[in-house]
C-alpha positions as CSV (number, residue, x, y, z in Angstrom):
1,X,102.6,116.5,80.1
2,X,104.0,117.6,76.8
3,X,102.9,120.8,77.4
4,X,105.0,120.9,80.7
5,X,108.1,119.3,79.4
6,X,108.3,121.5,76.1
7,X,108.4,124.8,78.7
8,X,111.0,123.2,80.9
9,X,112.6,122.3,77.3
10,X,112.4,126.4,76.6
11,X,113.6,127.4,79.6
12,X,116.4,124.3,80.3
13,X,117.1,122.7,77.1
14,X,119.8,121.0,78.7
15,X,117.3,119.1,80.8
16,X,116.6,115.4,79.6
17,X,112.8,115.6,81.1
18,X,111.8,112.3,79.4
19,X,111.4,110.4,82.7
20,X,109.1,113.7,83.6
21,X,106.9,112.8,80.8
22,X,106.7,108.8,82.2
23,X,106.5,109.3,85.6
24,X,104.3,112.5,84.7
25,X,101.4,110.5,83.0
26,X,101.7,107.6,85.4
27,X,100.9,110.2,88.6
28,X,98.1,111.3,86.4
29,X,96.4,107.9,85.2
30,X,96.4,106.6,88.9
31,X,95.1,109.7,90.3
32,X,92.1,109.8,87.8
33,X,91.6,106.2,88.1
34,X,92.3,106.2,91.7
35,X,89.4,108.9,91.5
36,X,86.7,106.9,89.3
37,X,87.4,103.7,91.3
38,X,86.7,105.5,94.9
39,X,83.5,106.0,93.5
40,X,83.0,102.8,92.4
41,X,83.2,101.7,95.8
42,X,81.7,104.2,97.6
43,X,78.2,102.8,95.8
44,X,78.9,99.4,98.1
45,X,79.1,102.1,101.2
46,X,83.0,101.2,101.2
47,X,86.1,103.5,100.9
48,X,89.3,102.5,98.7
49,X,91.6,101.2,101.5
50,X,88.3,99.8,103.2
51,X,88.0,97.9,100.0
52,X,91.8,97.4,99.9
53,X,90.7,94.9,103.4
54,X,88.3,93.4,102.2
55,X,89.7,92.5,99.0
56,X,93.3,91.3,100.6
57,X,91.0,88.9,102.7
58,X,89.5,87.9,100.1
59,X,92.5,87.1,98.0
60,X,93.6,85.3,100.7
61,X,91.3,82.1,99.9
62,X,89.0,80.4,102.5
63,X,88.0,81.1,105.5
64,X,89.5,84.3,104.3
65,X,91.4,85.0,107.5
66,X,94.1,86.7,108.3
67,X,96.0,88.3,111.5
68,X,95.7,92.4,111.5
69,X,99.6,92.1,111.0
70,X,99.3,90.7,108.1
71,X,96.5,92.6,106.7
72,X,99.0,95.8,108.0
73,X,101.9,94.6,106.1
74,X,100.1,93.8,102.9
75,X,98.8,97.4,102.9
76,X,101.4,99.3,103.9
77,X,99.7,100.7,106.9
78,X,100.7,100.9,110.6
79,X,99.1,99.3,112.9
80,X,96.8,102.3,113.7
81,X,95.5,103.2,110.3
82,X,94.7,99.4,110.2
83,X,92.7,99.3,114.0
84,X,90.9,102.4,112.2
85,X,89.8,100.5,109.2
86,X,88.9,97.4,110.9
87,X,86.9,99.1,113.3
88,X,84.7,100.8,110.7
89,X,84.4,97.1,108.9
90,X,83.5,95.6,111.8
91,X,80.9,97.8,112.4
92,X,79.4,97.4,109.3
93,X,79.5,93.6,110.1
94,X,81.9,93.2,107.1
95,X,84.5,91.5,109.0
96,X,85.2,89.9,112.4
97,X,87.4,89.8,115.1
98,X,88.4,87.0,117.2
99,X,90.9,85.2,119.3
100,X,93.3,83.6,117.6
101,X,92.9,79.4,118.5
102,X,97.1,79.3,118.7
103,X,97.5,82.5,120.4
104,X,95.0,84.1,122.7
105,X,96.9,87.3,122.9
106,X,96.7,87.5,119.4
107,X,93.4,88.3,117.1
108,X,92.1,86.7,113.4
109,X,90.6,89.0,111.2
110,X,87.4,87.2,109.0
111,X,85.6,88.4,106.5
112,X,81.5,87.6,106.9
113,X,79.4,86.4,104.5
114,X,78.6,89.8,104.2
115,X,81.7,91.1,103.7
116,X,82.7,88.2,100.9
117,X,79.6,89.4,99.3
118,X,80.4,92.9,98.9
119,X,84.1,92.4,98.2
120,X,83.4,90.1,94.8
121,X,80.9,92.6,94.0
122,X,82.4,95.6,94.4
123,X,86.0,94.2,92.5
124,X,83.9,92.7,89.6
125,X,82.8,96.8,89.4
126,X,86.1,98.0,90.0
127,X,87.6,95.7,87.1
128,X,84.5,96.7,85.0
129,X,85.4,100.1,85.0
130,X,89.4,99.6,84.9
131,X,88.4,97.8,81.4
132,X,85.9,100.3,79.8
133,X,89.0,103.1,80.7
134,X,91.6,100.9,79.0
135,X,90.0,99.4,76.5
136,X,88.7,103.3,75.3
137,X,92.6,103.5,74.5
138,X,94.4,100.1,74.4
139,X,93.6,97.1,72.6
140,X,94.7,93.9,74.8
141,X,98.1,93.4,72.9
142,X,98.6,97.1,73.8
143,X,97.7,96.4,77.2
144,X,99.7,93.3,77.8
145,X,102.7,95.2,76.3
146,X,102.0,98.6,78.9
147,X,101.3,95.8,81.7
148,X,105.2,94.4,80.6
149,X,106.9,97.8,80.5
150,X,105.5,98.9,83.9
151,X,106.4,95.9,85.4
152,X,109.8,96.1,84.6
153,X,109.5,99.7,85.6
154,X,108.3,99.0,88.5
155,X,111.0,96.2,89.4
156,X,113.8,99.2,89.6
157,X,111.4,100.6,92.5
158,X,111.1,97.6,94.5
């Protein structure tokens, strides 16, 4: 990144590019670490959004249920990416469908033992590895104190 804002520096010095160099390095952290995490998961036979389901049942306390609205809006998805996923979890008895009791038109997503299972497992590894990166570079003030300045970045976004 300094590389790339000291040409555009040569060739428009009356370019501010400091947000380049933010925004720059925080595309580039979450790519790499989007990268290292995939595989992370991928050794529980899961992909990243896959896990993405999993975990936001999970998060979701007992009896870690929620409707695939729910689970779409969380995620960001439409409604179709999410049938996708939930069809490849189900399959891999990770999750089930059912009637909702309230609503028979509308369905409950679970999470089955299995699928409880793999999701604590497979975010204990994902945190494992998020820590070993960070802590190569940050000590936990640093981090707290890059956690608080993203944050507030982040609040101008949302």
């Amino acid at each position: 990144m300094d590389a790339i804002t000291e040409q555009w520096a040569a060739v428009r010095p009356d370019l501010d590019t400091a947000p380049m160099a933010v925004y720059g390095r925080i595309y580039r952290i979450a790519r790499a670490m989007g990268d290292l995490i995939e595989k992370e998961y991928a050794r529980f036979g899961v992909s990243r959004g896959e896990f993405d389901v999993l975990a936001t049942l999970r998060r979701a306390g007992e009896p870690y249920t929620l409707s695939p609205r729910d689970l779409s809006a969380t995620l960001m998805l439409t409604t179709g990416g999410m049938t996708g996923r939930l069809d490849r979890l189900e399959r891999a008895g990770l999750l089930t469908r059912n009637p909702c009791p309230d609503d028979r038109r509308a369905l409950r997503v679970t999470l089955t033992d299995r699928g409880l299972e793999l999701a604590d497992k497979a975010v204990t590894a994902g945190l494992a590895r998020q820590h070993e990166m960070s802590g190569a570079a940050l000590d936990p003030a640093e981090a707290d104190q890059l956690a608080a300045l993203l944050r507030k970045l982040l609040s101008v976004h949302e």
